[in-house]
N, C-alpha and C positions, 0 to 999 in steps of 0.2 A: 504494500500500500504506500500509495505518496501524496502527496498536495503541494496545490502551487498557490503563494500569496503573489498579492500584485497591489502595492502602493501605491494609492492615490493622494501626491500631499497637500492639491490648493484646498482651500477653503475660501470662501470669501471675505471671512472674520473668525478672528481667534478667539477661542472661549477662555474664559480667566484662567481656567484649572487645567488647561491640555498642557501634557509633556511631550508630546508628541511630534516629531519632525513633520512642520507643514508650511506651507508659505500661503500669501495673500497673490502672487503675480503670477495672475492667470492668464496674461499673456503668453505664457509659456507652455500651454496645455497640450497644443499641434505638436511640437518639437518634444514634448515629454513623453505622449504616444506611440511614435514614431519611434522613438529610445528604447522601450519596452517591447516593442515587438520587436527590434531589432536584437536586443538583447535575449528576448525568447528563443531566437533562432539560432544565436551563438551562445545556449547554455541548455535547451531541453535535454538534454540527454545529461546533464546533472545529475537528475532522477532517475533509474533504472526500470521503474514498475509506472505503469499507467497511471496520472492522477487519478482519485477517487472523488479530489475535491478540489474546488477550486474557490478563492476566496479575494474577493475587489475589498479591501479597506483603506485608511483615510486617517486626516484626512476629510477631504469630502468626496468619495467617487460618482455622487450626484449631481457636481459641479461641470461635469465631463458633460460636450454634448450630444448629441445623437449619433452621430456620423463618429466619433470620436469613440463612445462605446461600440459600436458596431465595427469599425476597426480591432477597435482590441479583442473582442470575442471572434471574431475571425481569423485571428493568429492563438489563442492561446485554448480553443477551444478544437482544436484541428483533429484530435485523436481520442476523443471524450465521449461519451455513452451519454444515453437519458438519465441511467441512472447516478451519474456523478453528481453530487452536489453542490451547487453553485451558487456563492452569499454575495450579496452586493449592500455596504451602508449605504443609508439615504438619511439624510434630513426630512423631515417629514415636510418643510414648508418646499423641497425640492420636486413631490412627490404630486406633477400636474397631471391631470388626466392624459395629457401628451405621453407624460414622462413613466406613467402607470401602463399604459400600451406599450410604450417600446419596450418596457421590460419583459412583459409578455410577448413579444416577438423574441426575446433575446432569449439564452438557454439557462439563464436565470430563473432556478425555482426556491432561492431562499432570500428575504430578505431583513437587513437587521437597520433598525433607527434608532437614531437617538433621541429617545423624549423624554429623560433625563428628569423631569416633573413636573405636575400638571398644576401648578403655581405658577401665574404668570410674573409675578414679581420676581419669585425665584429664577424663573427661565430671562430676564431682565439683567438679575446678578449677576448670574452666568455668562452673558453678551450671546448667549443664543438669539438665533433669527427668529424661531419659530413660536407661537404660541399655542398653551396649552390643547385649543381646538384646533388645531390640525394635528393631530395625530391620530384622532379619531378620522380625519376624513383621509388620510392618507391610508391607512389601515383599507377601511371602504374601496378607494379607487384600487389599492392592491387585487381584493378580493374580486373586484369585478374583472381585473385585467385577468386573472387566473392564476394568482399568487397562492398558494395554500401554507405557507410555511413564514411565518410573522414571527420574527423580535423583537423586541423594545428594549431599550437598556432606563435604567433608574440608578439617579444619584442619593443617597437618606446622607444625614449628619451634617446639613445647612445651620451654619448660625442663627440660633435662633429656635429651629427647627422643635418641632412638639411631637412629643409619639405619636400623638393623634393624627396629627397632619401628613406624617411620612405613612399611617397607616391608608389613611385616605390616598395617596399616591399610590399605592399598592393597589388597593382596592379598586381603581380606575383603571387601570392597569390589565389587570385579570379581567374587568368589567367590557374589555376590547377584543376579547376571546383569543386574543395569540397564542401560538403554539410554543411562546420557549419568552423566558425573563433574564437580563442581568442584571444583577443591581449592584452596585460599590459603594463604596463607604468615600465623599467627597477628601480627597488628598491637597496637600499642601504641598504639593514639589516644588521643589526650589528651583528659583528663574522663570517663576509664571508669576502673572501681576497677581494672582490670588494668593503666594507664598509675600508676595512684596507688602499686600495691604493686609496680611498676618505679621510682619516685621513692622509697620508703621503703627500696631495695636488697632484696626479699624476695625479688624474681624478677629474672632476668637471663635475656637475649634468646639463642637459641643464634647462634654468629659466620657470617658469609656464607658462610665452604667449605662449614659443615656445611650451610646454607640452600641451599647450591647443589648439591652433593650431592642432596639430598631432592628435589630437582627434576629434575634429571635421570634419577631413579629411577624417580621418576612419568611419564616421558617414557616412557623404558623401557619400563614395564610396560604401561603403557596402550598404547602402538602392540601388543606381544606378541599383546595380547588384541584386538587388530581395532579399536582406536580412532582416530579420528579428533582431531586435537590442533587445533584450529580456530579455537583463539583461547587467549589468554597462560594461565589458568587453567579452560579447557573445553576438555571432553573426550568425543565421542558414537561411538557407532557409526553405520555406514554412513546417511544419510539421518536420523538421529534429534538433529538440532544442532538449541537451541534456536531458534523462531526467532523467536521475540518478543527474547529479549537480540541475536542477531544486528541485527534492526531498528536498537536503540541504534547497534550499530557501523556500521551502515552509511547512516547518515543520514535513516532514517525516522522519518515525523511519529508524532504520539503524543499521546493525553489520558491525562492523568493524575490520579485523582481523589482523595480523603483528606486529610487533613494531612499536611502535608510534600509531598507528590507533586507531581511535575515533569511541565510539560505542553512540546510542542518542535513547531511548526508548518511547520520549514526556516529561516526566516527569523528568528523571536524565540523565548524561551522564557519560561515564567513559573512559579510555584514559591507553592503555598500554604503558609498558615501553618502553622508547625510548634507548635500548638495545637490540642488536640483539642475542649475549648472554645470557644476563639475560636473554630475551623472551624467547628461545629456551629453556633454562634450567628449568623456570617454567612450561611451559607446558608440558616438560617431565617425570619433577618431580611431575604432577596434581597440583601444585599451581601455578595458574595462577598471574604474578605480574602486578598488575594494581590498579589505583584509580580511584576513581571518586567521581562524588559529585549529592546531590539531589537538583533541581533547583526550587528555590520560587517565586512567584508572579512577583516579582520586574524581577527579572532573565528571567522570561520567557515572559515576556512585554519587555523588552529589548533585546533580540535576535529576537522575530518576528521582532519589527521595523527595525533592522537593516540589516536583512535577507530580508524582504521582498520589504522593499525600494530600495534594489540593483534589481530589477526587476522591470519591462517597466510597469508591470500591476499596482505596489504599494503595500499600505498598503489597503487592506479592513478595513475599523477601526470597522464594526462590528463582528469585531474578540476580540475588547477591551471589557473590562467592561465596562461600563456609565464614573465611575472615572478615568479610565485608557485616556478612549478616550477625555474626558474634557482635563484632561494633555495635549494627545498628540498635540490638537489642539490648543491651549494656546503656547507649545512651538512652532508651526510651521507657526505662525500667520506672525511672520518678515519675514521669509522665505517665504510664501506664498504672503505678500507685497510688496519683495522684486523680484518676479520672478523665483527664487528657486523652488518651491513647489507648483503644483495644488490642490486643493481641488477641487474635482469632487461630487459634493453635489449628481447629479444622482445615479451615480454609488456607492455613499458611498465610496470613496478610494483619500488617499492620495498619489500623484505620482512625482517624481521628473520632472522636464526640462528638456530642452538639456541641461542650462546651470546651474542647480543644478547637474545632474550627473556629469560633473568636479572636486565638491567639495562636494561630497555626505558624501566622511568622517565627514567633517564640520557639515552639515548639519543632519545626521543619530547623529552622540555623542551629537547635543543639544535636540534631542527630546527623548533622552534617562535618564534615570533616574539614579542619581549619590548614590552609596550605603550609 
């Protein structure tokens, strides 16, 4: 099994909270196209196994226009079944009856938006475009275009933020009948204007009960309504987990195309430039600019653990060596004492709790190996 990501990084406008390599000049969207297919062509055989999935994120890839996507699915879609599956993000205010059709022509059968909360002040905070009522109408026009496989992603832990209100976002949410939810806990990274007006004291973080609360809510509700919790912040029903992000956690190769995108082969990974220039210009000139690095025993015992423990199944630990797996179980013994950490001796697999997924960061960096 493989999959192929493909970055899309304009946007029109940067949201306060993205860490994410993207730019505003959209002038450059022909020439960045063109980059990418051209780069498909001198790199598909990266991957050895037919993609199973294929995945446009952002970024905005909603910002692409017609002829622009259609391009692109005409080069990366060349060797691909019905049954692969195929994510495309959208903005929901991207998502015109126009733009709802050409999806449905394209080989496009998953798609995932960001509506983030259905607070329009909050969606304001944020410097999102959209308001909270189009995300209901974009949902709509999907369905009609013949979209069967709906996202939403959700932000909870706004300043400010009341359990009641982040429950009401939930509940709106599930109220749209989608097939699969994410939701995160709003972050402060550093070098976003949302980490700056947390250094100027404008905004303050809400404290962990209440962050732990809000999670547990969304555990709550989400099983209520027939969902599957499958992984530390995803959420699908029966059968409808992604399964291009699953690939990540579960150790599958991957090309990855764009600036910034990360390509993983099992054994090394390599990571292009996060220029959209530079990119462009390498690949036009055949020197593709990009590093990477080849990954060692230690490295690759330390990403499965912490890859695979963010999912509901766990760790199979006989995936470790004999040594490997001694370790593992030596560090997760307190955690395991403490409620954190199952050991499912049947099964062979170590799995978090409700109440180690809270603190799974904690918990994944001590069972991990320090260089």
């Amino acid at each position: 099994m493989s999959g192929i990501y493909v970055h899309i990084p304009f946007c029109q406008s940067r949201c306060i909270y993205c860490g994410f390599y993207s730019t505003t000049g959209l002038s450059l969207r022909q020439r960045y196209v063109d980059a990418l297919c051209c780069e498909y062509h001198l790199r598909h055989d990266y991957i050895t196994l037919p993609p199973i999935t294929i995945y446009i994120g952002g970024g905005t890839p909603s910002v692409l226009t017609a002829s622009q996507l259609e391009q692109l699915f005409a080069t990366v879609w060349d060797c691909n079944s019905p049954s692969t599956e195929v994510t495309i993000e959208c903005n929901p205010d991207d998502v015109t009856e126009d733009f709802a059709v050409l999806l449905g022509r394209l080989p496009v059968n998953r798609v995932s938006m960001g509506a983030q909360t259905f607070n329009d002040e909050r969606l304001r905070f944020l410097h999102r475009r959209h308001t909270s009522g189009q995300v209901a109408l974009a949902v709509d026009r999907l369905r009609r275009a013949g979209i069967d496989n709906i996202s939403i992603d959700l932000i909870y832990g706004f300043p400010g933020q009341t359990l009641v209100e982040w429950e009401d976002d939930v509940d709106k949410a599930l109220a749209l009948g989608v097939e699969h939810l994410s939701a995160y806990a709003l972050t402060y990274e550093e070098g976003t204007p949302l980490h700056r007006l947390f250094q100027q004291g404008r905004v303050q973080p809400i404290d962990d009960e209440q962050s732990r609360a809000m999670y547990y809510a969304l555990l709550d509700r989400t099983a209520a309504a027939g969902f599957e919790h499958y992984e530390i912040s995803n959420f699908a029903l029966p059968g409808r987990r992604s399964r291009h992000n699953s690939g990540y956690w579960n150790g599958t190769p991957y090309l990855g195309l764009g600036a910034a995108a990360h390509s993983y082969d099992g054994q090394s990974r390599r990571w292009n430039v996060a220029d959209v220039v530079k990119y462009i210009e390498g690949v036009e000139s055949g020197q593709l600019n990009y590093e990477g690095e080849t990954l060692d025993a230690d490295t690759l015992y330390n990403e499965l653990v912490m890859t695979a423990l963010r999912t509901i199944d766990g760790l199979t630990l006989s995936l470790l060596s004999p040594t490997e797996r001694s370790y593992c179980l030596s560090m997760a013994a307190r955690y395991i004492d403490g409620g954190l950490l199952v050991h499912d001796k049947e099964k062979g697999r170590l799995r978090l709790t409700r109440d180690g997924l809270f603190v799974s960061d904690m918990v994944i960096a001590d069972l991990m190996k320090v260089p």
